[in-house]
Structure formats: C-alpha cells, structure tokens
C-alpha positions as CSV (number, residue, x, y, z in Angstrom):
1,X,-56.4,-13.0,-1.1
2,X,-54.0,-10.7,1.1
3,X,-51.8,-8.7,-1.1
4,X,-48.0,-9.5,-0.4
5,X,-45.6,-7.1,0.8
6,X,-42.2,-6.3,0.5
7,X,-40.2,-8.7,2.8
8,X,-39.4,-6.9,5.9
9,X,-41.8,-3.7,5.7
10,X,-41.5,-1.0,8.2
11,X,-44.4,-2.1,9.6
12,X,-43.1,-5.9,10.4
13,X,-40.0,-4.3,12.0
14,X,-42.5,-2.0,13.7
15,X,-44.9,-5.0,15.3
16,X,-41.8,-6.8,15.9
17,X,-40.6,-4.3,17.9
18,X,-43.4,-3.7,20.1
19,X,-43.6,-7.3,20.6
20,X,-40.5,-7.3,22.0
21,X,-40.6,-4.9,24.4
22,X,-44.0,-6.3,25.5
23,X,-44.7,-5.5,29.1
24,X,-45.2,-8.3,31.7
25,X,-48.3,-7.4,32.2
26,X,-48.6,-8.2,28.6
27,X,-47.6,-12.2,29.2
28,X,-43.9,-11.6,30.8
29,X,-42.3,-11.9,27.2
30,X,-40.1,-9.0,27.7
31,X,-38.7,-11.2,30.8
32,X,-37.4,-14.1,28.3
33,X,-36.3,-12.2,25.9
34,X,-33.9,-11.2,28.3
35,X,-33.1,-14.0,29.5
36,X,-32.7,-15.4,25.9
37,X,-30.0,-12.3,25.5
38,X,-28.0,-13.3,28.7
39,X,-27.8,-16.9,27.5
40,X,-26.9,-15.9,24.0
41,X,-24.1,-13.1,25.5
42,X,-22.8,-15.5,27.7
43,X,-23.0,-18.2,25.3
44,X,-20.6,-16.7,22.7
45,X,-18.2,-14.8,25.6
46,X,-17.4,-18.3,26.9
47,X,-16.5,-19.8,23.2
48,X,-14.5,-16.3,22.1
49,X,-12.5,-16.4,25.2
50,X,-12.1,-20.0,25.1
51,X,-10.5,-19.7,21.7
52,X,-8.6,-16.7,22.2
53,X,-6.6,-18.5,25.1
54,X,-6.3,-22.1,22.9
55,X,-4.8,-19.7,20.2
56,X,-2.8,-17.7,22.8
57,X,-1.5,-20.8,24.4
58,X,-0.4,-22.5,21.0
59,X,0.9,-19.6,20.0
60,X,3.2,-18.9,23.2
61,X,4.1,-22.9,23.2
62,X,5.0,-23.0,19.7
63,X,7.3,-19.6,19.6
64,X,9.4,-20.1,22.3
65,X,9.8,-23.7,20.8
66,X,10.6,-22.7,17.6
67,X,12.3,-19.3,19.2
68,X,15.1,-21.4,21.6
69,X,15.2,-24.7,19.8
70,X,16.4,-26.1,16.3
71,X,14.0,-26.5,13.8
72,X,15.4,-29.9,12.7
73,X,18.4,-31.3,14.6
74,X,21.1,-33.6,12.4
75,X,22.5,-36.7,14.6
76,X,24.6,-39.4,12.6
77,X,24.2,-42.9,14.0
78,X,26.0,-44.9,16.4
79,X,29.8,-46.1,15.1
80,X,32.0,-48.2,16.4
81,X,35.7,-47.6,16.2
82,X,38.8,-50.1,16.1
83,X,39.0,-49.9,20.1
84,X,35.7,-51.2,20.4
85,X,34.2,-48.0,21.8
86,X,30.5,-46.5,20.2
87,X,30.4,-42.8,19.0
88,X,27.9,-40.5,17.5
89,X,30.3,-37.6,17.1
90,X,30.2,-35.2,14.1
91,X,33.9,-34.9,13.0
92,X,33.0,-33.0,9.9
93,X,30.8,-30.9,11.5
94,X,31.3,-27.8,9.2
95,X,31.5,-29.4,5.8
96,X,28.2,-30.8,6.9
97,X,26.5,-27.6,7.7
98,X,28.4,-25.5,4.8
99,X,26.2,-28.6,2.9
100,X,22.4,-27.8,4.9
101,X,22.9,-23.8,4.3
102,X,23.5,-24.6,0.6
103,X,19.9,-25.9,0.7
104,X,17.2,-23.0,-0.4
105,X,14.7,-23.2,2.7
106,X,17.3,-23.4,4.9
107,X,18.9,-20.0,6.9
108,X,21.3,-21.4,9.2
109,X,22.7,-24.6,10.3
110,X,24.9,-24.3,13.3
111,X,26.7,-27.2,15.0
112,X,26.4,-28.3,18.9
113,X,27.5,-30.0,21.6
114,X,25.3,-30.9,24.4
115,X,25.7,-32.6,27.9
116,X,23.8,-33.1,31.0
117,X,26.0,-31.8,34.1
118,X,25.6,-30.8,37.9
119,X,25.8,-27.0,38.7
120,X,26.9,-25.6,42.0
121,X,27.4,-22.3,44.0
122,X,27.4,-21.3,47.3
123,X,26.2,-25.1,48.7
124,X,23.1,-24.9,46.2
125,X,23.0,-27.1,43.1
126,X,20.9,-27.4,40.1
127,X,20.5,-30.2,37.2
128,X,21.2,-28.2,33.9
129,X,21.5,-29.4,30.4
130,X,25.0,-27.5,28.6
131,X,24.9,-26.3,25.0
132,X,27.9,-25.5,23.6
133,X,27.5,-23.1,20.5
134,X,29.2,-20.4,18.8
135,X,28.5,-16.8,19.7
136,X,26.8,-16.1,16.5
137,X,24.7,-18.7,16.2
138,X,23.5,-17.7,19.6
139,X,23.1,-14.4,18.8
140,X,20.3,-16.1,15.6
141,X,18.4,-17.3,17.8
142,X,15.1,-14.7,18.5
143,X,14.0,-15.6,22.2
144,X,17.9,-15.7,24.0
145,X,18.6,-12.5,21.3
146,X,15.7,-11.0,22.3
147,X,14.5,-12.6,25.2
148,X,11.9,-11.5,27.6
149,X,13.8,-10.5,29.9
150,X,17.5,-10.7,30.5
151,X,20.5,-9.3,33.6
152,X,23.7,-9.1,32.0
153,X,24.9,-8.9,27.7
154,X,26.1,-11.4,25.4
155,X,28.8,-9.1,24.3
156,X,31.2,-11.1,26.8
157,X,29.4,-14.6,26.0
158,X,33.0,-15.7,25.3
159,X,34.6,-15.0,28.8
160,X,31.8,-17.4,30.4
161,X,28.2,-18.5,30.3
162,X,24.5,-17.8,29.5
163,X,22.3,-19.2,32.1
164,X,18.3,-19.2,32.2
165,X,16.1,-17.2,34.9
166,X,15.2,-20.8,36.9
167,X,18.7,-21.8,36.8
168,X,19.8,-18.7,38.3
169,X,17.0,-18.9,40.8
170,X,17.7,-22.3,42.1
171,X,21.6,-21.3,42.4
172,X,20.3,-18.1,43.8
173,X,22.8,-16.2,41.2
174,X,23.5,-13.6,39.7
175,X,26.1,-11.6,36.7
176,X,29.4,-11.8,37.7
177,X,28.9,-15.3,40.0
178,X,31.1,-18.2,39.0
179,X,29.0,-21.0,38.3
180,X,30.8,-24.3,39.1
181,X,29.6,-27.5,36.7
182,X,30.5,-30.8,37.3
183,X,30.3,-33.6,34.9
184,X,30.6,-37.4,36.0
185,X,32.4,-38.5,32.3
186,X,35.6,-36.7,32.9
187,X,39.4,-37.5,33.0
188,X,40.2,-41.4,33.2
189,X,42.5,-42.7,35.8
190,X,43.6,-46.1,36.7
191,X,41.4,-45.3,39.5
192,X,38.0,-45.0,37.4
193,X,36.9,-42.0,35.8
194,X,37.0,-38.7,37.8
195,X,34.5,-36.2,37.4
196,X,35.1,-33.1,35.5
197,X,34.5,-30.0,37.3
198,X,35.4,-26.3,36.2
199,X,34.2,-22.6,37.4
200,X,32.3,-20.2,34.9
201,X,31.8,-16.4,35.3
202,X,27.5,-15.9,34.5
203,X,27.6,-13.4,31.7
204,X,24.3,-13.5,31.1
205,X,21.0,-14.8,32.3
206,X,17.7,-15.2,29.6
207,X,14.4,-15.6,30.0
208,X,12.2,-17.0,27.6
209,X,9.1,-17.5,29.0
210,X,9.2,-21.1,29.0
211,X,9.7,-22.7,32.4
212,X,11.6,-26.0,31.2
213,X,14.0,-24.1,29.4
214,X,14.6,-21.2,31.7
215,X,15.3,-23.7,34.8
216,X,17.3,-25.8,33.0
217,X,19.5,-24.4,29.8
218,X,22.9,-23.1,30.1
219,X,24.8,-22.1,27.3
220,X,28.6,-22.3,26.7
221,X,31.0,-21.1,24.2
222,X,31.7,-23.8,21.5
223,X,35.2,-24.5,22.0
224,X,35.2,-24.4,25.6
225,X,32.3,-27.0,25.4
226,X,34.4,-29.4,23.2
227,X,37.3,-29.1,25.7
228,X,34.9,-29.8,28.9
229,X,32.8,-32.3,27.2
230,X,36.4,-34.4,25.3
231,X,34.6,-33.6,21.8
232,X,37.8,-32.5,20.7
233,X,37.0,-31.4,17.0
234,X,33.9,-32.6,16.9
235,X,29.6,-32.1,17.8
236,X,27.3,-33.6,18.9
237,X,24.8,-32.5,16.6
238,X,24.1,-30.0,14.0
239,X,21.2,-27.2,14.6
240,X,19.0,-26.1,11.4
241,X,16.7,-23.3,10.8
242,X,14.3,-23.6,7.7
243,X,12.2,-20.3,6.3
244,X,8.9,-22.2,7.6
245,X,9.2,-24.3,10.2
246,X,5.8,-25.4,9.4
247,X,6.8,-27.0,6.5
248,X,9.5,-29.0,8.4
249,X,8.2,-32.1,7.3
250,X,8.1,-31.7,3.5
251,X,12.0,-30.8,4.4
252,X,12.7,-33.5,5.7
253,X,14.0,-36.1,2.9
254,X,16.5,-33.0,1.4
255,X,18.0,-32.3,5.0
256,X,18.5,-36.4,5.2
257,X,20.3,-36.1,1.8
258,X,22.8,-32.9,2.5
259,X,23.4,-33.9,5.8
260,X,24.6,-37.3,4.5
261,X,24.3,-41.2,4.4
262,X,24.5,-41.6,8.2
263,X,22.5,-39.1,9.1
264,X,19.7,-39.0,11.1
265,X,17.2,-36.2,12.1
266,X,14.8,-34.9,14.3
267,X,12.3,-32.3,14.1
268,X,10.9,-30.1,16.4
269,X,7.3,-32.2,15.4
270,X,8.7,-34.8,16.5
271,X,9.4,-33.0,19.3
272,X,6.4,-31.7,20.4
273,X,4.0,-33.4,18.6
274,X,2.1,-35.5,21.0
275,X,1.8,-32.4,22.8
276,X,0.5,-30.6,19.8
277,X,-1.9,-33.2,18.5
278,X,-3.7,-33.3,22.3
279,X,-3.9,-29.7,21.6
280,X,-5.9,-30.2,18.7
281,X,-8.3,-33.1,20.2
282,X,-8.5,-30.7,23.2
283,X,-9.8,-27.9,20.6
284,X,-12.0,-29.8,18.9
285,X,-13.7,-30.8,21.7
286,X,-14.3,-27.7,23.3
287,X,-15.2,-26.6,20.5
288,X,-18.3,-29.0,20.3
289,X,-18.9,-28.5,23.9
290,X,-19.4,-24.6,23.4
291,X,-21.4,-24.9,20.5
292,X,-23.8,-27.3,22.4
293,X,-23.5,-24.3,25.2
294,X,-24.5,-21.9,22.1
295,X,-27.3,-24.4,21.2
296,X,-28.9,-24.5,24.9
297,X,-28.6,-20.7,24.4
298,X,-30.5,-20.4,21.5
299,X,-32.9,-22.9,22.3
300,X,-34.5,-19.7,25.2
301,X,-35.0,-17.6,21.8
302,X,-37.4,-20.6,20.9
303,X,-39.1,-21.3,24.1
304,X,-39.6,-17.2,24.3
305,X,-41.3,-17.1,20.9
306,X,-43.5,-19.8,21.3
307,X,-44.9,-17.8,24.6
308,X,-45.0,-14.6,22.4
309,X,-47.1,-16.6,19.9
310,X,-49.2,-18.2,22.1
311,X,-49.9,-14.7,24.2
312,X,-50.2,-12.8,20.8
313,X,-52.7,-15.1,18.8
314,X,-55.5,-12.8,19.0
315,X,-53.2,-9.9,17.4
316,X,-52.0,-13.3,14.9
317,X,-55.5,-13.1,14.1
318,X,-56.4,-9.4,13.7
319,X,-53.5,-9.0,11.7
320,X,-54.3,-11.7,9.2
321,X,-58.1,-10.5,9.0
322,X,-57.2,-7.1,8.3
323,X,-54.8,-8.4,5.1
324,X,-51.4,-9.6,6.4
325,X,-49.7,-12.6,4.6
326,X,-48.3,-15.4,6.0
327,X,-44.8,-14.4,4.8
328,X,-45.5,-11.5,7.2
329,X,-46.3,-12.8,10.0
330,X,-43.2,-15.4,9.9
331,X,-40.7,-12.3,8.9
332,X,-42.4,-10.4,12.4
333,X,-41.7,-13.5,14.5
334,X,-38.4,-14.1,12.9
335,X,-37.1,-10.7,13.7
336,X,-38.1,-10.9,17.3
337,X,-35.9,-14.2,18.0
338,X,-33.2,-12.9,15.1
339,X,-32.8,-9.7,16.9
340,X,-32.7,-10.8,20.0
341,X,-29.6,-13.3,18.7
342,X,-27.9,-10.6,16.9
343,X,-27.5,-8.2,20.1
344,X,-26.5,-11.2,22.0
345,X,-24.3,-12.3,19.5
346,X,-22.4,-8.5,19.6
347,X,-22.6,-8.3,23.3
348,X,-20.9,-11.9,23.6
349,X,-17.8,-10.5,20.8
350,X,-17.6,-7.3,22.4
351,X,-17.4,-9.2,26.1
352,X,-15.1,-11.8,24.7
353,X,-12.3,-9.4,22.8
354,X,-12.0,-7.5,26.2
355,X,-11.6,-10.4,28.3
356,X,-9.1,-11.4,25.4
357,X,-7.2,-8.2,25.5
358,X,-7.6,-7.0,29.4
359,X,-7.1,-11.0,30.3
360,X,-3.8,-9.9,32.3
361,X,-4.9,-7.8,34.9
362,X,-8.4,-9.9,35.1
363,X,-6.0,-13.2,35.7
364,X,-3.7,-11.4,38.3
365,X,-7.4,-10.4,40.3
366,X,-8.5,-14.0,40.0
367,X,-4.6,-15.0,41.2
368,X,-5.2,-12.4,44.0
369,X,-8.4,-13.8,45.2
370,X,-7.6,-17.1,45.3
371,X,-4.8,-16.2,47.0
372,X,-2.0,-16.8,44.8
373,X,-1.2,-20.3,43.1
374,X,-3.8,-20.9,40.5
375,X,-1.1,-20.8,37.7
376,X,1.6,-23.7,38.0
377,X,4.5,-23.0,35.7
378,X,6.0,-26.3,36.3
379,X,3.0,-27.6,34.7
380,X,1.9,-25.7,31.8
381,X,5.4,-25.1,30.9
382,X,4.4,-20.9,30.2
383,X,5.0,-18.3,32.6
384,X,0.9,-16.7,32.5
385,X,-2.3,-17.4,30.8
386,X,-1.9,-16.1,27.0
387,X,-4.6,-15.3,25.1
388,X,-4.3,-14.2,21.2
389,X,-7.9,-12.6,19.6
390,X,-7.7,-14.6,15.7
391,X,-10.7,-13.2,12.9
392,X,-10.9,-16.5,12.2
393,X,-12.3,-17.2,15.9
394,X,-14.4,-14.6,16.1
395,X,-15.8,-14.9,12.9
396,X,-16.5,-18.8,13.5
397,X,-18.0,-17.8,17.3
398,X,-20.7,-15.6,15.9
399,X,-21.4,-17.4,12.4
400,X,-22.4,-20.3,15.3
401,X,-24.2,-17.8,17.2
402,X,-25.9,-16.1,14.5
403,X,-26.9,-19.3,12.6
404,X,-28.5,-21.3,15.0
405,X,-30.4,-18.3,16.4
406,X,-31.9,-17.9,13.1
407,X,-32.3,-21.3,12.8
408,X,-34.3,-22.2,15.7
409,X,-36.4,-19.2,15.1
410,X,-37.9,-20.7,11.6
411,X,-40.0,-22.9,13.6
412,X,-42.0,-21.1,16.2
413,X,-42.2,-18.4,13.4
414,X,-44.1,-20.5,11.0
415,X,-46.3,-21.8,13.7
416,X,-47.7,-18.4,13.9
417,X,-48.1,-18.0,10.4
418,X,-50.1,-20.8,9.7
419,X,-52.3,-20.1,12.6
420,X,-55.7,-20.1,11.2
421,X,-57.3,-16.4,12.1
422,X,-60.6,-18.5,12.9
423,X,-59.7,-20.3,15.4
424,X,-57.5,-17.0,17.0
425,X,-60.4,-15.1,17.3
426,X,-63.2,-17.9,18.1
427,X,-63.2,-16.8,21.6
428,X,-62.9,-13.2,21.7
C-alpha cells in the first residue's frame, strides 16, 4: 500500500504549482486558470463595491435624518374648544418637555412650531416649510451646527433666518437678503382672511447634504414664529432626542407616558421606514444576485480542473504507481483550484476597497464622460454616490468567495484521485 504523507507536503504544493503554470502547449490550462482568476476578481469587486455603496448610502440617508430631524416628535390630538374651532396646539409646551428630559435616554426635548408658507425675493419664489425653534436647540442639532457647508453664522440667528442651500438657490440669495414669506392663514377681516406677509434678513444658509431638506427648510426664531404663525404661547409640537435613536422604538411607550394622556408621537421609523425596509429587500437581493455572480465565477475554477485532470491523467497515473495516495493527489488538485480562488479573492478586496475609497474622483470621471447628469439629487435625495468600506462586508464578500471556491474544487479533485492508474497508463 502507498505510505501516507503529511497533508500538504512540499512536494503537493510543488506539482501543484507546476500544474498551474502549465504551458499551452501543455493543454492551454494556464489559459483558464486565468480566466478562472478574472471571473473570481471581478466576481468579488462587484459584491465589495456593491456593499460599500448600500452601506454608504444608508449611512448618508440615515445621518442627515437623524442629524436635522427629531428622533421622536410629540403632537397631542385634535381638541375642540367652546367656539367650535379644532386645535392641536401645545399650551404647556415647556412643562411637557421639562417632563421628556427628565426621562434617562432622553438628551433634549425642544418645542416647535411649524408651517408651510410662500417665499419671495426679487420676482422669484420658492415653497418652504418654517420651523420656528429656539436658538439653542438649533445650535443641538449636529448637521445645521456643523453642516457641510454653510455662508453666513448663527451667532445673529435671532435678528432673522436660517435658510437651506436649494432654498437660497431657487431665490437666487444670499447673507444679508431679506427674504419675504407669505402665509395664506393670516389676519381675519370681515373681508376673509388676509394673507400674512413679513420681510426676513438671511443670517445664515446650511447645507446638509440632503436635497429635500436643503431646498425646502427655513428656520426661524421661536417667538417670532409664534407671532407669524398666531401660536401665541403655544407649539406645534415638541422635538426629542434619545441616546440611541436606534432604539426609538423600545422608547416609545415611556415618551407616550411623560408627554401625557393626549399625546401622540411619531418617530423618525415611522418616518422613513418604508424607505428603509426597501433598502433592506433591495440588499438582500443583491446580495443573492452577487453571490450567484460569485457562483458562475467559481464554477471556471471547476471546468479548469477537470481539463487539468483530464490533460494530466498519465502524470495521475505515474504518480500513483510510483507511491502517491489518493489523499495526495486530491490535496494537489485542491490547491490548484484553491489557489487560484484565494488570489482572486485578494485581488477582488484589494480592487473593491479602492474603488470604495477613490469612488469620488472615479464617479466625477464617469459624470464627466457621460457628460454630466448621471446623478439626480431630486431623486436619490443625497448630494453624490457614498460609499462606506464595513469589515463586516468585506469579511462576508470573501468568506463567499473563498468557500465556494473551495467548495467546487472537492469534486473534480476527487475525480482525479480515484482515477484508477491502470486505466491512465493503458495507452501509453
């Protein structure tokens, strides 16, 4: 009997090796081989960079919701008063949110007033939405704190207004303009109602980097917003920021509770979360569809092997004649289609974390060529392709890679080591 070896001699890795970089002449093995390492490469760069801009892109989405908007937002429910007339007004707006910031996850609740109105300078005119808030409150919040880019200072936020980068586009305007808004619920005559119109000087102009909130968010001092709006001392609603805003949800019942009996609330889930669950559908899909892509990749390594076991059957059978085991022979064929997956496996991370981490300049070429266009802001509701490189990707991309490759390569392997030496040298 053929005396076993240690698994994965020299001498296997040796054989291997020259099998590998077989000549053409030899069968053309050296020609799938790298064709099997293109496919693998390629393979694993599409599902690195695929995830990198999924994870980019939820990132992005998620901060600059969670960066410009409440985590959880108190309303109370519709009242009626003695006149007949319906209200959802927060009269006791600060006892409330003394009430929410006495809660242990929670780091600031801050109370609002909102309100749709008309802008207008210099004959141009823009649909914004108004929230009226208190300098410091504004001040906590990370992306008009510390926005992308800004003109201007909140340091005079109280001698006018903070406007986003699309709304001062559309109004073509700039620090130091006054802004004029117009809103149709304003003083009642016998006449009807007149609309309420007043000038702002811009102070300051954000931008966040999301397009719906850039074009359409203006921001206004608290008290001037109660005056303009007639929410004389009272909000519309009451902002809250919890520690982890993923956690919103297990938050919610204790907000309901400080907030009070006619309370209601809504999160920023709630929110976005149609949006965020088609993200996840969307993931796992690709997901599936790369790793089929990974699959058809891996299946060359296989069709390559079983050519370098049919062309190499005579040496099958030398080897085995001379004393080789079967456990050899496999571990020689299992290295050639292993190896060949584990340098296309690194080429495909090493190709995928630079397209991750160069994607800017490589998207502004594609923009070029195409000739401008290919991003819509309006659409994806960011400013540019993110992408965001996560271990955990990476890690899941070539644990794919790797495993089918070694996979696949178990079979045509043990084909060749139950080849019967007979029968490979009958005819030679």
């Amino acid at each position: 009997m053929p005396k076993s070896t240690a698994p994965f001699a020299p001498f296997e890795w040796m054989i291997a090796w020259r099998y590998l970089l077989a000549r053409r002449a030899e069968g053309g093995v050296s020609v799938m081989t790298w064709i099997s390492l293109i496919g693998i490469t390629l393979a694993v760069f599409a599902l690195i960079a695929t995830l990198a801009v999924r994870s980019g892109f939820r990132h992005e989405f998620v901060g600059t919701i969670l960066g410009a908007n409440a985590h959880v937002t108190v309303y109370t429910s519709l009242r009626v008063n003695d006149a007949g007339q319906t209200s959802r007004v927060i009269e006791d707006f600060d006892a409330r949110s003394a009430d929410l910031e006495g809660l242990p996850f929670v780091t600031r609740a801050a109370p609002l007033v909102r309100g749709q109105v008309m802008s207008s300078l210099r004959s141009r005119n823009a649909g914004v939405e108004v929230y009226g808030i208190r300098a410091e409150d504004l001040l906590a919040l990370p992306s008009i704190a510390e926005p992308e880019s800004q003109l201007g200072t909140l340091d005079r936020f109280a001698d006018g207004i903070s406007i986003g980068s699309g709304v001062a586009q559309q109004l073509n305007a700039t620090i130091g303009d006054r802004v004029k808004l117009i809103s149709p619920d304003g003083v009642r005559t016998a006449f009807g109602t007149s609309p309420r119109v007043k000038s702002y000087e811009v102070v300051h102009i954000f931008s966040v980097g999301r397009y719906d909130i850039d074009r359409t968010r203006v921001y206004m001092p608290f008290t001037e917003a109660q005056a303009y709006f007639n929410r004389t001392d009272g909000a519309d609603e009451i902002e809250v920021m919890v520690t982890d805003p993923d956690k919103v949800d297990d938050y919610a019942l204790d907000v309901m509770r400080a907030a009070g009996q006619d309370s209601l609330i809504w999160t920023w889930r709630d929110a976005s979360g149609a949006f965020l669950r088609a993200l996840d559908i969307e993931d796992n899909v690709m997901f599936i569809i790369l790793s089929i892509l990974v699959l058809i990749a891996a299946m060359n390594i296989v069709s390559g092997l079983i050519m370098l076991v049919k062309n190499k059957g005579r040496d099958v059978g030398i080897l085995r004649t001379i004393g080789l085991s079967e456990g050899s022979i496999l571990r020689i064929f299992f290295i050639c289609g292993a190896f060949t997956g584990i340098i296309g496996t690194v080429m495909g991370v090493i190709a995928g974390c630079l397209f991750a981490i160069y994607i800017d300049p490589i998207f502004s070429a594609v923009n070029w060529i195409a000739g401008g266009g290919v991003w819509d802001p309006s659409i994806r509701g960011i400013y540019e392709l993110p992408a965001r490189l996560e271990l955990g990707d990476v890690l899941s991309a070539v644990f794919l890679s790797l495993g089918l490759s070694f996979v696949v390569t178990i079979f045509p392997a043990r084909r060749a080591a139950r080849m019967n030496p007979v029968e490979a040298l009958r005819y030679e």
